[in-house]
N, CA and C of each residue as an Amber inpcrd file, in Angstrom:
protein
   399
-161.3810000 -37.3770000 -15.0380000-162.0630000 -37.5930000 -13.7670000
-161.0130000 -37.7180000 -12.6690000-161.1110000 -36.5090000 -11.7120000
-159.8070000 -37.0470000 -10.6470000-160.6860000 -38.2670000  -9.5120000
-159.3580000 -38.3050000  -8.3430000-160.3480000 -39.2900000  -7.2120000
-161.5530000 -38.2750000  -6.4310000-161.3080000 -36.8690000  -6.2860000
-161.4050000 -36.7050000  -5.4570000-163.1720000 -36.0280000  -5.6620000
-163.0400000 -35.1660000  -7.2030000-164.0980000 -34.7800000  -7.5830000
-164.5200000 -35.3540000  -9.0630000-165.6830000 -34.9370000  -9.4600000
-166.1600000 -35.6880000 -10.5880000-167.1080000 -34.2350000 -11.2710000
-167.2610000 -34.1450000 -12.0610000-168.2700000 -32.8550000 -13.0230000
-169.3830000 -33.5370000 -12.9040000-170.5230000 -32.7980000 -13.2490000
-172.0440000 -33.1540000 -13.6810000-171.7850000 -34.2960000 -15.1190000
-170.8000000 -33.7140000 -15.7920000-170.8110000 -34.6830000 -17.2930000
-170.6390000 -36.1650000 -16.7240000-169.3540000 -35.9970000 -15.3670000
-168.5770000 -37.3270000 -15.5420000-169.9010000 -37.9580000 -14.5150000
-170.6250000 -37.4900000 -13.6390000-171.3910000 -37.6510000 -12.5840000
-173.1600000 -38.5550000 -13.6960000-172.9700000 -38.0940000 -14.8360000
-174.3570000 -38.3820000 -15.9600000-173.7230000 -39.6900000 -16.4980000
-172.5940000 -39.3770000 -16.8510000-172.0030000 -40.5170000 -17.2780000
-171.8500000 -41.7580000 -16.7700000-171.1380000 -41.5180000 -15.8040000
-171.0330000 -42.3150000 -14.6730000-172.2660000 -43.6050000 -13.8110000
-173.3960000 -42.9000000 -13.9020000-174.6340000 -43.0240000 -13.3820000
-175.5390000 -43.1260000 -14.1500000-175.2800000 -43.0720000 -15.7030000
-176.4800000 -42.4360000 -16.5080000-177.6150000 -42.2350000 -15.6210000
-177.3240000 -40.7340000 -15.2570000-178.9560000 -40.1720000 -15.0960000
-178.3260000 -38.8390000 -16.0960000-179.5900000 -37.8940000 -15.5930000
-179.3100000 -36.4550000 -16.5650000-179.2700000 -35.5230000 -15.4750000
-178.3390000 -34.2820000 -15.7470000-177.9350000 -33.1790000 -15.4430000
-178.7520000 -32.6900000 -14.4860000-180.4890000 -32.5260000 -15.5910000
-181.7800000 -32.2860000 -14.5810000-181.6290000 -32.8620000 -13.4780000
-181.8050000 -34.5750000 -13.6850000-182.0120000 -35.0930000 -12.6790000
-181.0190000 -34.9040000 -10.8070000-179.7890000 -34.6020000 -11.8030000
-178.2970000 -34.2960000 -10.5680000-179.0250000 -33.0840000 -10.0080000
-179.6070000 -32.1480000 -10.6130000-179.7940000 -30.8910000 -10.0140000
-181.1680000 -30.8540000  -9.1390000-181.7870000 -31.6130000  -9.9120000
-183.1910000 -31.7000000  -8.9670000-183.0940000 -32.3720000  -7.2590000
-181.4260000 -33.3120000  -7.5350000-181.3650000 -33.8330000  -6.5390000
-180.6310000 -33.0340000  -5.3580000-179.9200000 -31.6570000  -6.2290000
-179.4260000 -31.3660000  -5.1630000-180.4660000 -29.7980000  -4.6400000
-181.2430000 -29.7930000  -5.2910000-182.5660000 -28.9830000  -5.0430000
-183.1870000 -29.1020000  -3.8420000-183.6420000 -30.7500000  -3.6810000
-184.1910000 -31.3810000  -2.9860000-182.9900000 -31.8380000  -1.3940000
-182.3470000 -31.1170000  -1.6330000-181.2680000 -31.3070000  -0.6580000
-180.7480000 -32.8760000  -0.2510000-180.4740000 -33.6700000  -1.2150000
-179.9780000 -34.9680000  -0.8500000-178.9960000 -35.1510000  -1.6080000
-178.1880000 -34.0670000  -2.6410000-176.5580000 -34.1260000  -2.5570000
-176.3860000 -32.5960000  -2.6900000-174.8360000 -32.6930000  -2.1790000
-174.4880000 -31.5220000  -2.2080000-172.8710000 -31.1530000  -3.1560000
-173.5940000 -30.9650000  -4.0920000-171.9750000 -30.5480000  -4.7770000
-171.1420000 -29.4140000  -4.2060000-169.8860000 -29.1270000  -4.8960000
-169.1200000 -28.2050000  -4.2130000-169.2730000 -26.9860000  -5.3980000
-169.7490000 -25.6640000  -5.2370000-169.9480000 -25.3420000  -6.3060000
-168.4550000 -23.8640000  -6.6910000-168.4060000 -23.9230000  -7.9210000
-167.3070000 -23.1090000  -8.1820000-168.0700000 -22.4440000  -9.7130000
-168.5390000 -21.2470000  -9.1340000-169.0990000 -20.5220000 -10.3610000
-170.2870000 -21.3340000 -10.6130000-170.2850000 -21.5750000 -12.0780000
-171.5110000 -22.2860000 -12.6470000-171.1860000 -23.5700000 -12.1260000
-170.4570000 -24.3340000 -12.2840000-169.7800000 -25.6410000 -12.0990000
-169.7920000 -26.4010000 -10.9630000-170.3900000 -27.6090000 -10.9410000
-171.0700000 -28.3110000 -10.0030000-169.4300000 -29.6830000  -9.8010000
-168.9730000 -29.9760000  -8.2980000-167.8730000 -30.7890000  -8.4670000
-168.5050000 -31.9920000  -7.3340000-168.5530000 -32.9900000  -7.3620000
-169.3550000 -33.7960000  -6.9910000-168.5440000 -34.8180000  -6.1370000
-168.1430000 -34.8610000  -4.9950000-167.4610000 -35.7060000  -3.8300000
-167.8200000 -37.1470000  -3.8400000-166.7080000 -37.6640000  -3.0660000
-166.9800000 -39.0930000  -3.0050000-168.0820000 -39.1860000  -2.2390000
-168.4970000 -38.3480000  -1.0550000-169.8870000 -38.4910000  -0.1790000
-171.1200000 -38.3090000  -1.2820000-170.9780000 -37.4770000  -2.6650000
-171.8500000 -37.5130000  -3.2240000-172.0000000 -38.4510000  -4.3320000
-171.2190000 -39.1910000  -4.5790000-171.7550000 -40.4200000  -5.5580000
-171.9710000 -41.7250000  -4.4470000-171.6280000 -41.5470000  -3.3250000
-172.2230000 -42.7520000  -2.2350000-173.4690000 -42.3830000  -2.3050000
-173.7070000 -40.9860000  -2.1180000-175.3690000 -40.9660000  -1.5930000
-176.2260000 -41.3090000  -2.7270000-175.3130000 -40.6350000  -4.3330000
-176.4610000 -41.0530000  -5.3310000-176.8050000 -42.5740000  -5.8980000
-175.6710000 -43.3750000  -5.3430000-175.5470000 -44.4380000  -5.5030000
-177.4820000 -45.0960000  -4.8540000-176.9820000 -44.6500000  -3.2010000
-178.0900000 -45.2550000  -2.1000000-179.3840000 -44.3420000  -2.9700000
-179.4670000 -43.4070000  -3.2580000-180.6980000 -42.2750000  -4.1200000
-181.4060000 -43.2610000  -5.0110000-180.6470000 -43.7560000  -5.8730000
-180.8600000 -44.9150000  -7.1540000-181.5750000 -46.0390000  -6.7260000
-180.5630000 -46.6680000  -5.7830000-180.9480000 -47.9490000  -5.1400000
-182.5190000 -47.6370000  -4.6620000-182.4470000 -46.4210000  -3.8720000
-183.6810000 -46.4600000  -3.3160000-184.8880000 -46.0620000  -4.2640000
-184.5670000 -45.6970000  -5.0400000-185.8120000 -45.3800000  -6.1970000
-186.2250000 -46.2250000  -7.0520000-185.0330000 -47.5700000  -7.1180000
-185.3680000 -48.8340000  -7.9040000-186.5260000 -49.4010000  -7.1420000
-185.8800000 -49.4060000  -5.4360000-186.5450000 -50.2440000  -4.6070000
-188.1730000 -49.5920000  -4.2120000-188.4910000 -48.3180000  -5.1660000
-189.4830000 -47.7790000  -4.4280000-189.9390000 -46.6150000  -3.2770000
-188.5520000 -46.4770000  -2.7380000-188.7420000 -45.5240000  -1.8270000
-189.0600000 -44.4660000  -1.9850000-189.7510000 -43.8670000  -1.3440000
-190.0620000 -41.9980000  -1.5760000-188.4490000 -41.2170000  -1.6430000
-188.6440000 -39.9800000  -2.3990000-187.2180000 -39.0270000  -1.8900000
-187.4810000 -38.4600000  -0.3430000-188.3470000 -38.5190000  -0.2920000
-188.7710000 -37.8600000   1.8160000-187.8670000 -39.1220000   2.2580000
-188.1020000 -40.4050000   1.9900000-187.8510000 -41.6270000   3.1260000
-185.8540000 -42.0770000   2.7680000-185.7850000 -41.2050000   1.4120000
-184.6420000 -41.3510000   1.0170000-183.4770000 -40.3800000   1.6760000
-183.9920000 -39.5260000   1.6680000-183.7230000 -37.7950000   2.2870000
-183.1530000 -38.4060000   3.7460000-184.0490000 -39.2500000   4.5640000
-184.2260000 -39.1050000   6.2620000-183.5780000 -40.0990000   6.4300000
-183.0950000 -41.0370000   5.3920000-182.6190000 -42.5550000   5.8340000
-180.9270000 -41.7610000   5.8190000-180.5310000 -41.0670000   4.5330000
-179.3060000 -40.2650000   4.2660000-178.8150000 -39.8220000   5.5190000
-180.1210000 -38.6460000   5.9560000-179.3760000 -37.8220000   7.1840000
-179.6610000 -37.8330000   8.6460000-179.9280000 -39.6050000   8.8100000
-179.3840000 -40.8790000   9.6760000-178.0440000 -41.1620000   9.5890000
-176.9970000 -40.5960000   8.2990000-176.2190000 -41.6240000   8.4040000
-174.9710000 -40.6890000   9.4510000-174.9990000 -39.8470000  10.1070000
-173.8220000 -39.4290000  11.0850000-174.8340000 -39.2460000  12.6100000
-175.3810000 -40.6170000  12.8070000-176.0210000 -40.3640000  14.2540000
-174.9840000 -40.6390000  15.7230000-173.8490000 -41.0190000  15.2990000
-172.7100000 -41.6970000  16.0690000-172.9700000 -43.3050000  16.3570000
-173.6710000 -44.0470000  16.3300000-173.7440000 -45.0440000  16.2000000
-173.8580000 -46.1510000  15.4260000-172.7780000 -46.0540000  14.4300000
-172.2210000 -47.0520000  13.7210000-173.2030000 -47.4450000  12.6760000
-174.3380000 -46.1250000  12.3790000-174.9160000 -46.1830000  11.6980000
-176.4810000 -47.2730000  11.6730000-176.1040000 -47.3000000  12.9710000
-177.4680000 -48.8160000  13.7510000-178.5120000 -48.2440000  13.2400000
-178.7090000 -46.8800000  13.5950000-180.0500000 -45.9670000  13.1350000
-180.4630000 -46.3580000  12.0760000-179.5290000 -45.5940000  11.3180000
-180.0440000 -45.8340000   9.1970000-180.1280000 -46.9160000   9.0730000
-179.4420000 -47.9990000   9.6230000-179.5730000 -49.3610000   8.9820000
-180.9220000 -49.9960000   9.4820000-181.1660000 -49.6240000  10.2960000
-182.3210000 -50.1040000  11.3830000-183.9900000 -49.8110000  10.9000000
-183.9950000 -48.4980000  10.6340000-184.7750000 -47.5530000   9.7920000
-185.0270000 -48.1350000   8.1280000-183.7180000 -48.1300000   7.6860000
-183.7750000 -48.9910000   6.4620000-184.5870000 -50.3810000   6.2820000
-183.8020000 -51.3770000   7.2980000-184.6720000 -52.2250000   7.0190000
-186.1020000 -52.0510000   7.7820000-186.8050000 -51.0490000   8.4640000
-188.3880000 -51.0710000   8.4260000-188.9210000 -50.8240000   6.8440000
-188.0450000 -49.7850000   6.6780000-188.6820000 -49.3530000   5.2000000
-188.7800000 -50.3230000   4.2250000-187.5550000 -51.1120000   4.4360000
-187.3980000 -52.1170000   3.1290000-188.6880000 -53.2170000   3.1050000
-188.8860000 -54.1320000   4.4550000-190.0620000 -54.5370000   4.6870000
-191.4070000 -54.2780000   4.6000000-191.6960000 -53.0840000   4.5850000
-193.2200000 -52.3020000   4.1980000-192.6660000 -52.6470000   2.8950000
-191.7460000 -51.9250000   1.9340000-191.7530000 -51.9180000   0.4670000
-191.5630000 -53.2370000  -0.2970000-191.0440000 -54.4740000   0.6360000
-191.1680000 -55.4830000   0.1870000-193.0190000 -56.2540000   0.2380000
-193.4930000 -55.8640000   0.9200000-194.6580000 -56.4920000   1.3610000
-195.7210000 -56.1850000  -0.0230000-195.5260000 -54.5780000   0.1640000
-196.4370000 -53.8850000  -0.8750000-195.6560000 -54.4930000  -2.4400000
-194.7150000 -54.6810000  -2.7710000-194.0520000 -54.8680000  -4.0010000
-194.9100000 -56.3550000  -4.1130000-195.1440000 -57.8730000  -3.3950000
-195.2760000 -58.6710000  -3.7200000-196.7920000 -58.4090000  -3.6070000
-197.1720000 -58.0390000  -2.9560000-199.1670000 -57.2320000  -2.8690000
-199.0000000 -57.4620000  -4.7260000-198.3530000 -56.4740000  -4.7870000
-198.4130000 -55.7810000  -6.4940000-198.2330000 -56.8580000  -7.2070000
-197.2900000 -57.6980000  -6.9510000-196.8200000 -58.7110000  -8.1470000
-198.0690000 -59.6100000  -7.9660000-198.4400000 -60.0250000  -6.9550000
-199.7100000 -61.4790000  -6.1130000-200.9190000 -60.7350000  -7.0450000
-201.2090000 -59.6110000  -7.1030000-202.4090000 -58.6140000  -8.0490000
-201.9430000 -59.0800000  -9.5310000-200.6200000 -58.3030000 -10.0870000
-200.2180000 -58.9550000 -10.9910000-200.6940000 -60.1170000 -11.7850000
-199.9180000 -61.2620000 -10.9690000-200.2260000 -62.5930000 -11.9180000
-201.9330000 -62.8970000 -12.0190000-202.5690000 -62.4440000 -10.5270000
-203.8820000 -62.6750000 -11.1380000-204.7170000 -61.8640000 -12.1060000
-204.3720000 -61.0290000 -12.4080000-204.5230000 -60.4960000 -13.5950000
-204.5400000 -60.8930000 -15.2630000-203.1430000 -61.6880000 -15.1010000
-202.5990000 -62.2450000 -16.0590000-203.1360000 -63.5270000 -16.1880000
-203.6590000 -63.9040000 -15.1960000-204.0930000 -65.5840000 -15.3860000
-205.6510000 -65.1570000 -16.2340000-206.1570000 -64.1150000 -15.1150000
-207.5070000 -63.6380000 -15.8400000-207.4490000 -63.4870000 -17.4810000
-206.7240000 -62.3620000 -18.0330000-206.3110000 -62.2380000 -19.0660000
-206.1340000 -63.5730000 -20.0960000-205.2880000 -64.5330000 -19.2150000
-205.1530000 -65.7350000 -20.2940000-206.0870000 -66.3970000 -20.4850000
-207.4160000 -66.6020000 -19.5400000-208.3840000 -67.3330000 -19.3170000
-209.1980000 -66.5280000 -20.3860000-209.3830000 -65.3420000 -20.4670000
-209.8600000 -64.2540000 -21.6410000-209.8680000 -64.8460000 -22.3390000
-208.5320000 -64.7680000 -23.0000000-207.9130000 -65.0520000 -24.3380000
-208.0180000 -65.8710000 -24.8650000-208.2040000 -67.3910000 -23.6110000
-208.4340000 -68.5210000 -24.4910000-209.8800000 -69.0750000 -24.7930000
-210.5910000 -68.3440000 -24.0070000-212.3100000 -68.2840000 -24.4010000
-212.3890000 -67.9200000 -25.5860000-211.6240000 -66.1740000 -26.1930000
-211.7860000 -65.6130000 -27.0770000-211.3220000 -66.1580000 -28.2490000
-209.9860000 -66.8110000 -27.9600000-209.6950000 -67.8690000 -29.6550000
-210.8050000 -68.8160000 -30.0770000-211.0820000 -69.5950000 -28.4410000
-212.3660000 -70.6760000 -28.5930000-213.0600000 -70.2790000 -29.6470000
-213.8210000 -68.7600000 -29.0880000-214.8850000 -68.3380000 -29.8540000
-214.5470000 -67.8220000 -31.3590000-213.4980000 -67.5400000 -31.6990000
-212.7690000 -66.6520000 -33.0450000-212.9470000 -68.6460000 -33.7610000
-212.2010000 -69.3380000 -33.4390000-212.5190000 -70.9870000 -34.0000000
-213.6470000 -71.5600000 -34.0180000-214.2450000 -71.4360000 -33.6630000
-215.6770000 -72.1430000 -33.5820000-216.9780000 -71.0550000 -34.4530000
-216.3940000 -69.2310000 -34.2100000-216.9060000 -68.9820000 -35.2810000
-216.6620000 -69.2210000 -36.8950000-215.5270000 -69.4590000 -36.8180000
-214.6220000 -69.6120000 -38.1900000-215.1380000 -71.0730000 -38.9990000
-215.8830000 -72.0300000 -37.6020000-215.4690000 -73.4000000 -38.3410000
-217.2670000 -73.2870000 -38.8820000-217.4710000 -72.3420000 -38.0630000
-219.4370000 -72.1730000 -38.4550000-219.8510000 -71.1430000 -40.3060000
-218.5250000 -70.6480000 -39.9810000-218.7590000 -70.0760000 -41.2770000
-218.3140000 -70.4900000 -42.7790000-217.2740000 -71.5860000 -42.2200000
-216.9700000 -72.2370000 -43.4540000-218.1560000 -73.2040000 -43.7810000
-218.8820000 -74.1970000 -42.5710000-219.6100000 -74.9430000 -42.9920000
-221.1600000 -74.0410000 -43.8920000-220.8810000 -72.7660000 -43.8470000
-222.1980000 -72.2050000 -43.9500000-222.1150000 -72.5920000 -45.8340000
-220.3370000 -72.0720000 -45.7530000-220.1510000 -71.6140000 -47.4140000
-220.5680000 -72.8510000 -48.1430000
């Protein structure tokens, strides 16, 4: 692996994602390798971006909102834009993420409340059928 470039192998490795995935990304125009023949050589601008790609797909983001936050980042201003932009996005995706989790646990409480009706009833049939024997 030099500093300057990295292969698809060292780029999978590196990142564990897959090959597909490197290529789909640069399909989708949000990296750009340097290409030489078949051979894909992958810049320090391109493991920053796949870095932020990742991050943003943990966090939820679309590849559209991932794409536009990226090519924010040479607006001449110190990057105020992307960062600015970022955190709107991050806030909608935080809001909706705890929506999801607040749905979540009540779910789970439901579920436990289920469950413990349903043992109730699995014991109380059990204790009806021994007294039958």
């Amino acid at each position: 692996m030099t500093e300057k470039t990295m292969t698809i192998r060292e780029m999978c490795d590196a990142y564990e994602v897959t090959p597909r995935t490197l290529r789909f990304y640069e399909a989708k125009e949000l990296l750009f390798p340097i290409r030489e023949g078949q051979k894909r050589l992958f810049t320090k601008r391109d493991r920053a971006r796949l870095k932020l790609i990742l991050r943003g797909k943990r966090f939820g983001f679309s590849l559209e909102e991932i794409r536009q936050l990226l090519d924010l980042y040479n607006m001449g201003d110190a990057q105020l834009t992307q960062l600015s932009r970022t955190y709107e996005i991050a806030q909608d995706r935080l809001r909706d993420m705890e929506a999801q989790r607040d749905e979540l646990n009540e779910a789970i409480d439901e579920l436990k409340e289920q469950m413990k009706w349903g043992a109730e009833m699995v014991a109380s049939l059990q204790t009806k059928k021994k007294a039958a024997e």
